[in-house]
C-alpha positions as CSV (number, residue, x, y, z in Angstrom):
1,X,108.0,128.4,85.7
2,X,110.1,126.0,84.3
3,X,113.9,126.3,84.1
4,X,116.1,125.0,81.6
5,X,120.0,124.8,82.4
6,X,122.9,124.9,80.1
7,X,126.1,123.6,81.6
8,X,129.3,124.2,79.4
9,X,131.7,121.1,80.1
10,X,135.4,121.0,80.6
11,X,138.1,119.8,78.4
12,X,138.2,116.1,78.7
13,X,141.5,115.1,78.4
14,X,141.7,111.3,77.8
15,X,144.8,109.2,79.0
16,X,147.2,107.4,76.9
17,X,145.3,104.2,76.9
18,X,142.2,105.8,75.4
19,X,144.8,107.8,73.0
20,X,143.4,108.0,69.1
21,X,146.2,110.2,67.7
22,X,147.4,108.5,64.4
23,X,150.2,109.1,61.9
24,X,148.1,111.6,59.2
25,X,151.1,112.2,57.0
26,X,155.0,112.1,56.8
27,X,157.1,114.8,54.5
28,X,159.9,112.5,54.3
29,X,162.3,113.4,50.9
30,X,162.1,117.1,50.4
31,X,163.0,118.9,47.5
32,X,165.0,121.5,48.5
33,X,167.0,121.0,51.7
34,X,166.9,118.1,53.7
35,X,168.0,119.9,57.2
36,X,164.9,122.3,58.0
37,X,162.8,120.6,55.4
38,X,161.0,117.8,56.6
39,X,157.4,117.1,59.0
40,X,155.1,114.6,60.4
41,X,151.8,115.4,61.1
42,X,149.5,114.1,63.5
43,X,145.9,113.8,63.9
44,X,143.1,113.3,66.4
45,X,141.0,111.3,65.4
46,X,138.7,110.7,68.4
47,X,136.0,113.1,69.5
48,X,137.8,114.5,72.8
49,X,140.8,117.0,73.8
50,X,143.9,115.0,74.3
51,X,146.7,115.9,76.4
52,X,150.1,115.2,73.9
53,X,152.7,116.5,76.7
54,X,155.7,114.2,76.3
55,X,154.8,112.2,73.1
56,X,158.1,110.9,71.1
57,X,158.4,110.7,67.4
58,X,161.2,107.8,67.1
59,X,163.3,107.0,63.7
60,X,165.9,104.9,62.5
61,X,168.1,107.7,63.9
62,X,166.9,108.1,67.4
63,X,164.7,106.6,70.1
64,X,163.2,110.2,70.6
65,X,164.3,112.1,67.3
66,X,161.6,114.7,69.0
67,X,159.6,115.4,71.5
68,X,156.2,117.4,72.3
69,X,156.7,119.7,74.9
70,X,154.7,120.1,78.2
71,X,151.0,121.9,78.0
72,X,150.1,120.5,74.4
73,X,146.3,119.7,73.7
74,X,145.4,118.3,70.8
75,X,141.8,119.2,70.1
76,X,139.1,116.9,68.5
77,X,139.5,116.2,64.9
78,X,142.5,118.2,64.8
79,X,146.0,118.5,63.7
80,X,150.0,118.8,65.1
81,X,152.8,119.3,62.6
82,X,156.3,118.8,63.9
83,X,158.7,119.8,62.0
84,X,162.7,119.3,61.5
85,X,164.3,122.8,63.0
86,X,164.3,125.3,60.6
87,X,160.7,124.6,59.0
88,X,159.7,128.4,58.7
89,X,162.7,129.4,56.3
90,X,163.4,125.7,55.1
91,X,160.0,124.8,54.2
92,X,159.8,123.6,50.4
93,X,156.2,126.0,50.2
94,X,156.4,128.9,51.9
95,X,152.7,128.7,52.0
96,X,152.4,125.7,54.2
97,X,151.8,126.6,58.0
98,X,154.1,127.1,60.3
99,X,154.7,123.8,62.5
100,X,153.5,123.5,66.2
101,X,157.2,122.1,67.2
102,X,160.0,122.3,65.3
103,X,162.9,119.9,66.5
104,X,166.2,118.9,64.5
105,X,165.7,115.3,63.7
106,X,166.5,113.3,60.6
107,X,164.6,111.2,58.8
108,X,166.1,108.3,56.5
109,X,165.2,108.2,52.9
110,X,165.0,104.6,52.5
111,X,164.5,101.3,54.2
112,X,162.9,103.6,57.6
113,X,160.2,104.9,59.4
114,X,158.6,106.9,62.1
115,X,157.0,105.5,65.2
116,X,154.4,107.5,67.4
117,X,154.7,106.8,71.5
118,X,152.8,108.3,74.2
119,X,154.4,110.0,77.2
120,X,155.0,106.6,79.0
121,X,156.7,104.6,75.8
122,X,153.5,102.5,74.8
123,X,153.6,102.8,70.5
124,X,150.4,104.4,69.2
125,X,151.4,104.5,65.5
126,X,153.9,103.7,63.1
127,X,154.6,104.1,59.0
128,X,157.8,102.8,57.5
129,X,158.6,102.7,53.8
130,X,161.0,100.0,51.9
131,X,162.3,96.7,52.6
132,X,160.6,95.0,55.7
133,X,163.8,93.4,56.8
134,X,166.2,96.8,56.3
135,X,163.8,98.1,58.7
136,X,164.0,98.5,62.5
137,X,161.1,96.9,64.4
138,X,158.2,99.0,65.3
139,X,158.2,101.3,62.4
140,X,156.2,100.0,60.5
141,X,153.3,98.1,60.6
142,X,152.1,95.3,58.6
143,X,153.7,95.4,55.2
144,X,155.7,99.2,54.8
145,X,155.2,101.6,51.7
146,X,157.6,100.6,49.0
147,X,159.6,103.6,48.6
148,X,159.3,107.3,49.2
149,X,158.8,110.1,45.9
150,X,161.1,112.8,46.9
151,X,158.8,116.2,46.8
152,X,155.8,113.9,47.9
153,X,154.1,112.6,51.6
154,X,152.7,109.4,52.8
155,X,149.3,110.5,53.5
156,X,147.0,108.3,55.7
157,X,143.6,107.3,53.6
158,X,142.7,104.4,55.9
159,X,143.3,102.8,59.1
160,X,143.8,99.2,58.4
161,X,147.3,98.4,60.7
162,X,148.9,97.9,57.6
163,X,150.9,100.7,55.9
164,X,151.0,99.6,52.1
165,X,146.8,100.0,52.5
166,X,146.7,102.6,54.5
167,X,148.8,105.0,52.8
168,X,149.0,106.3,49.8
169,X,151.9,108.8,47.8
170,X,150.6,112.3,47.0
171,X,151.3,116.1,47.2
172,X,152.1,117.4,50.6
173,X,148.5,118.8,52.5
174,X,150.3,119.5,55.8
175,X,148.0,121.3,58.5
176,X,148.3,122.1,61.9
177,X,146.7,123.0,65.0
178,X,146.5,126.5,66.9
179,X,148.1,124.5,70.1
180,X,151.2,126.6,69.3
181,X,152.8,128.5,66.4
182,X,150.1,130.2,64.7
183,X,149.0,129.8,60.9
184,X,146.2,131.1,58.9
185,X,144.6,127.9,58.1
186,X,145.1,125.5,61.4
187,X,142.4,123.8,62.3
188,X,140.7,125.6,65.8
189,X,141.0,124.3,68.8
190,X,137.5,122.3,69.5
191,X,135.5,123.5,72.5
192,X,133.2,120.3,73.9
193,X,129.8,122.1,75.2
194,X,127.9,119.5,77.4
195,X,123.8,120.3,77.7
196,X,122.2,119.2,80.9
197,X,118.3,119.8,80.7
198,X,117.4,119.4,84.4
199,X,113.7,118.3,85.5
200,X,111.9,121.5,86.1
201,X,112.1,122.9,90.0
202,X,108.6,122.4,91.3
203,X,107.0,125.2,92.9
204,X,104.8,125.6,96.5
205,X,102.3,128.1,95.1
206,X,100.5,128.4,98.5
207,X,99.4,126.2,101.7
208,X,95.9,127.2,103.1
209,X,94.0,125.8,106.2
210,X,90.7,127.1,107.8
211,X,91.2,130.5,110.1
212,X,88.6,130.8,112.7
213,X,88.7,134.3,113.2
214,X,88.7,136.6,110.5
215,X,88.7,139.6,112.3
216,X,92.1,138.9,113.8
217,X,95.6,138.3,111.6
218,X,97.2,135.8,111.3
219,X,95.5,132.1,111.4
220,X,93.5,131.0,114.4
221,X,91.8,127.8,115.1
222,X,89.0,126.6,118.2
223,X,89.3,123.8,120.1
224,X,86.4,121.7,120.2
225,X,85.4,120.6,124.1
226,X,86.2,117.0,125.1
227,X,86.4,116.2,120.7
228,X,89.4,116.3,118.2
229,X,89.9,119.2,115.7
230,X,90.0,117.9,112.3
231,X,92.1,120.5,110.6
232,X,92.3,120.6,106.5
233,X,95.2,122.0,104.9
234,X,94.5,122.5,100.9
235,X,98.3,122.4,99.3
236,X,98.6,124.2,95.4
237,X,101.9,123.4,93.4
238,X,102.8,124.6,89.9
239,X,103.1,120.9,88.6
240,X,101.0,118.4,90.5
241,X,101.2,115.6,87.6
242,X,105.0,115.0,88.7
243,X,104.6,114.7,92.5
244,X,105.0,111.6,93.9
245,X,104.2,112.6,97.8
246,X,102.9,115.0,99.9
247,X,103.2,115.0,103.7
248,X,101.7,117.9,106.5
249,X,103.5,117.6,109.7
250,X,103.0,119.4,113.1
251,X,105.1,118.9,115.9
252,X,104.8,114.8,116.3
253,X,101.7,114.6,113.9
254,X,101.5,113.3,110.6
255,X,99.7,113.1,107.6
256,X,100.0,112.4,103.8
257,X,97.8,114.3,100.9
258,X,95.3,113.1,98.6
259,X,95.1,114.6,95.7
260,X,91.8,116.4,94.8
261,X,91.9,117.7,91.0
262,X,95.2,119.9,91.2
263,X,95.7,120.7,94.7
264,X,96.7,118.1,97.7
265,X,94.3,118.1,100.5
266,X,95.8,116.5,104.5
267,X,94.1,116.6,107.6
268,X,95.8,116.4,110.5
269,X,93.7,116.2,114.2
270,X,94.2,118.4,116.5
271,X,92.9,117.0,120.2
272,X,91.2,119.3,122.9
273,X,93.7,119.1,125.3
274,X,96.6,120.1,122.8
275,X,98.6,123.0,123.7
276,X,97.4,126.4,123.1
277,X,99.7,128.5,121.0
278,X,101.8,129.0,118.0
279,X,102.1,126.1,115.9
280,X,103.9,125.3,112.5
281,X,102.8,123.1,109.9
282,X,105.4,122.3,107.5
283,X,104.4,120.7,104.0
284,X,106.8,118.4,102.2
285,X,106.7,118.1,98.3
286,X,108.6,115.0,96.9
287,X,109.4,114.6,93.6
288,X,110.9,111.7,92.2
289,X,114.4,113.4,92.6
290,X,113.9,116.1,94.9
291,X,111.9,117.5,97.4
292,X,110.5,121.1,98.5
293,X,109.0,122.1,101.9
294,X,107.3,125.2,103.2
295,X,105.2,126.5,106.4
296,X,102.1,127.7,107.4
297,X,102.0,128.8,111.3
298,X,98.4,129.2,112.5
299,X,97.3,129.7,116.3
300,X,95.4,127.5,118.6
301,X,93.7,129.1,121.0
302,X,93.4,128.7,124.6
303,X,89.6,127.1,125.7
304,X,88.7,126.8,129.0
305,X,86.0,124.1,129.5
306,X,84.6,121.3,131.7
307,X,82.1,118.6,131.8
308,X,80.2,117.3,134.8
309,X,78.4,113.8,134.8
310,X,75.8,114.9,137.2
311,X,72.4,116.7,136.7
312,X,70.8,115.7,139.4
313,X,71.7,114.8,143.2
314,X,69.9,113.9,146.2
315,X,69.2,112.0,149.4
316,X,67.0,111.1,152.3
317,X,67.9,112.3,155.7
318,X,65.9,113.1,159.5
319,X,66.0,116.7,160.6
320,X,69.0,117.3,162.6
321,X,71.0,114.9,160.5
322,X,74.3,115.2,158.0
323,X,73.4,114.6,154.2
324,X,76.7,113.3,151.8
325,X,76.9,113.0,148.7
326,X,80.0,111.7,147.3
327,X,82.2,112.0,144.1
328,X,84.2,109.6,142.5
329,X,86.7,110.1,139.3
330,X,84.3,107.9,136.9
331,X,82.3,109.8,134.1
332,X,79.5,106.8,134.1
333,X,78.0,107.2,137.7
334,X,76.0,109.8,136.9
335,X,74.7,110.0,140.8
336,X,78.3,110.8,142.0
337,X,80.0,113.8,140.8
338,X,83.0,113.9,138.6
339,X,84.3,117.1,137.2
340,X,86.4,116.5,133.7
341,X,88.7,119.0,132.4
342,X,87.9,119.0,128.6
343,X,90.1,122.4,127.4
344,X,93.7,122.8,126.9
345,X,94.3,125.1,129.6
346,X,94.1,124.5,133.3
347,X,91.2,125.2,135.5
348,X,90.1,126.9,138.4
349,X,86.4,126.4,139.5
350,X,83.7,129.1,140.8
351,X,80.5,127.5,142.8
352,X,77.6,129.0,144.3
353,X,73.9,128.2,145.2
354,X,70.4,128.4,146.1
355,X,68.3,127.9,149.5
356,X,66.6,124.2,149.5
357,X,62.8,125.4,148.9
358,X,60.0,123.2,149.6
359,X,56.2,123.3,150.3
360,X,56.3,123.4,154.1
361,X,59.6,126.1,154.2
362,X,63.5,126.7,153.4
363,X,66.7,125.2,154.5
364,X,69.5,128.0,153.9
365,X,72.5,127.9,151.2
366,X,74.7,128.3,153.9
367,X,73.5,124.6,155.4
368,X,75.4,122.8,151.9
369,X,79.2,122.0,152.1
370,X,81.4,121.0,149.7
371,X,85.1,119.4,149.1
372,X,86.9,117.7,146.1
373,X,89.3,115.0,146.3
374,X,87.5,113.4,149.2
375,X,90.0,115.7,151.0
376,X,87.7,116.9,154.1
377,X,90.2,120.0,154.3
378,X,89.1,121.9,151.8
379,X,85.6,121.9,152.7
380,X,84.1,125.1,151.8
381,X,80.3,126.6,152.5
382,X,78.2,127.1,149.5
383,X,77.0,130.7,148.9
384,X,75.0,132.7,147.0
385,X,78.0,134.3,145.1
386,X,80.6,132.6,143.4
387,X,83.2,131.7,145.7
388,X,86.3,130.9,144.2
389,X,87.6,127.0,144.7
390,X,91.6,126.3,144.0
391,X,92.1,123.1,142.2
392,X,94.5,124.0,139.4
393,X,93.1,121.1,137.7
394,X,95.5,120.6,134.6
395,X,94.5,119.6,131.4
396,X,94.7,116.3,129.2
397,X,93.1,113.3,127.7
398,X,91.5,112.1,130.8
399,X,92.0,114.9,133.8
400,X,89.2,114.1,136.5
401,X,88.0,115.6,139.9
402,X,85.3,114.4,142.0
403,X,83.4,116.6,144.2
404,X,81.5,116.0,146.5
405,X,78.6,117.8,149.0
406,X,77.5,117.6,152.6
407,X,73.7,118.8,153.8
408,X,73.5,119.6,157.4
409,X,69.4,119.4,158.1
410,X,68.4,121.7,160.8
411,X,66.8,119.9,163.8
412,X,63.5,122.0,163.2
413,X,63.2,121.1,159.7
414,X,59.6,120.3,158.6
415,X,60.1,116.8,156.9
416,X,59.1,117.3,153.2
417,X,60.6,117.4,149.6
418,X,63.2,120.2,149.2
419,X,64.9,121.8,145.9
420,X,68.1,123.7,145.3
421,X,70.0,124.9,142.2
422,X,74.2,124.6,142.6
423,X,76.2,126.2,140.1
424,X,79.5,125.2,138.7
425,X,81.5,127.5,136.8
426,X,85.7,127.4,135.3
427,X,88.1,129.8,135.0
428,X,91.1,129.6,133.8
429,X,94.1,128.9,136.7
């Protein structure tokens, strides 16, 4: 499935620096009362929320003739009217909006104007009217408006830095924002909604390897005697085209995928001698900005197995004398017996025999001996029935035994060619 996630951004309130409120349009000469009657209006003109706390509205009459109080934002693309105290009875039009500060200040007719600062002092506007030198520096910019039409504003048609271009005389459109004091037409505050469209989340449909036994559950998997285990694990995901790796690890072992039409297909060996148990195998799905993992546990079973180098042994010996027959630890001298552990568990070993038959009579089971090791104190007789030999032999990549057999000849023995079967069986120890 994919997913597609909406993520609704917060206000974005941009320093001073950044600041784009301008000057939109001063009310300077009203018609009725001058106390209570006039307003400024500001505008943002960029395309984020910005914080106004603390901004000054300077005159010819005062370095902060008013100030915006603490916890005003001034949405996107939308207006602030501050207004001389007194605005909501004073007002020339009753039906222009309440103002979002009122603030007694005074505004000067002729040869003036208004400056806009930020919270720290730095001017971000200004718009003076009259005679350039009857005016205090940094109300005006460029070349001011010639003179003010009492019952008419300055509104801002342009941007230019120069106020004699930039603004023109008509009838008062004063608006205002919802920041505070309410009016039925302010401008609403702006809400900025941010859309993040992540990548899809990519899915481990399933993680499969061969089980060995279908008649038990769970997963189990054979050992193969003295050989490795190539074991295939078959990975599905829900959008192969966008995965950049898969890796199969188990315990220390490693191995990447290949991909085989839409499934990923690893093989990881398992050896003979590995432990027998409970194993995990976790897959890893990379992406190229994430990754997913899961497990598949499957069971390696115990296998109890050995290998001998020797078929056949024999010698030439008098009647009376001892017969030996040595082992060694080498699985290439096929005349000298070497026992090999080649399962993951360890071993015990079971031996019994035959009599030595030949044309002319018998020489007993009893008459063979055997030891391993070369150690002469475990020299046991050879019987009929299994006997059980302790040699706990463990189990790894190269765990060897010799073992070796003696032939006592009785003194009466007719000379001749004489044949026995010995049997060598594990168990597990």
């Amino acid at each position: 499935m994919k997913h597609t996630i909406l993520a609704i951004a917060a206000l974005l309130l941009l320093p001073a620096a950044l600041a784009q409120v301008k000057i939109s349009e001063v009310y300077v000469d009203p018609i009725g009362t001058e106390s209570g009657g006039e307003a400024i209006e500001l505008k943002n003109t960029g395309s984020s929320p910005i914080d106004i706390s603390g901004y000054v509205i300077k005159t010819e009459t005062a370095a902060a003739d008013a100030t915006i109080p603490g916890g005003s934002i001034l949405a996107a693309n939308a207006y602030y009217l501050i207004a001389d105290a007194g605005w909501s009875t004073a007002k020339d039009n009753p039906a222009w909006p309440d103002a979002n500060h009122m603030e007694a200040m005074t505004f000067t007719n002729s040869n003036a104007g208004v400056a806009l600062l930020d919270a720290q002092g730095t001017a971000l506007d200004a718009v003076g009217w009259g005679t350039p030198a009857d005016i205090s520096p940094g109300l005006f910019e460029g070349t001011p408006v010639s003179s003010i039409t009492p019952g008419m504003s300055l509104v801002r048609i342009q941007d230019t830095n120069d106020n004699q271009a930039d603004f023109s005389t008509s009838d008062p459109n004063l608006q205002s924002s919802g920041t505070g004091g309410g009016s039925s037409n302010q401008t609403p505050n702006a809400i900025s909604f941010a859309v993040t469209v992540l990548e899809p989340i990519i899915e481990i449909n399933n993680v499969s390897t061969q089980d060995e036994d279908q008649f038990t559950a769970g997963t189990q998997v054979y050992p193969v005697p003295n050989m490795k285990k190539n074991m295939t694990f078959v990975i599905n995901v829900s959008d192969p085209d966008r995965v950049t790796n898969v890796e199969v690890r188990v315990n220390t072992k490693q191995a990447f995928a290949n991909r085989s039409g839409n499934a990923f297909i690893a093989h990881i060996p398992m050896n003979f001698y590995d432990n027998a148990g409970t194993y995990d195998a976790v897959v890893y799905v990379s992406t190229a900005t994430s990754t997913k993992n899961a497990t598949i546990t499957f069971e390696y079973i115990g296998m109890t197995a050995f290998a001998m180098d020797t078929g056949t042994i024999g010698c030439e010996v008098t009647p009376g004398q001892q017969c030996e027959v040595s082992g060694d630890t080498s699985m290439n001298s096929t005349d000298r017996p070497t026992i090999q552990n080649i399962g993951n568990t360890n071993l015990n070993l079971k031996l019994h025999g035959e009599a030595l038959v030949g044309s002319a009579g018998s020489i007993g089971v009893d008459s063979i001996k055997y030891f391993f090791g070369g150690d002469l104190t475990t020299i046991a007789t050879l019987s009929s029935t299994p006997q059980l030999a302790l040699v706990d032999m463990e189990y790894g990549a190269q765990e060897l035994l010799d073992v070796s057999f003696l032939l006592d000849v009785p003194p009466n023995a007719v000379p001749g060619e004489y044949l026995s079967s010995i049997y060598v069986a594990a168990v597990s120890s």
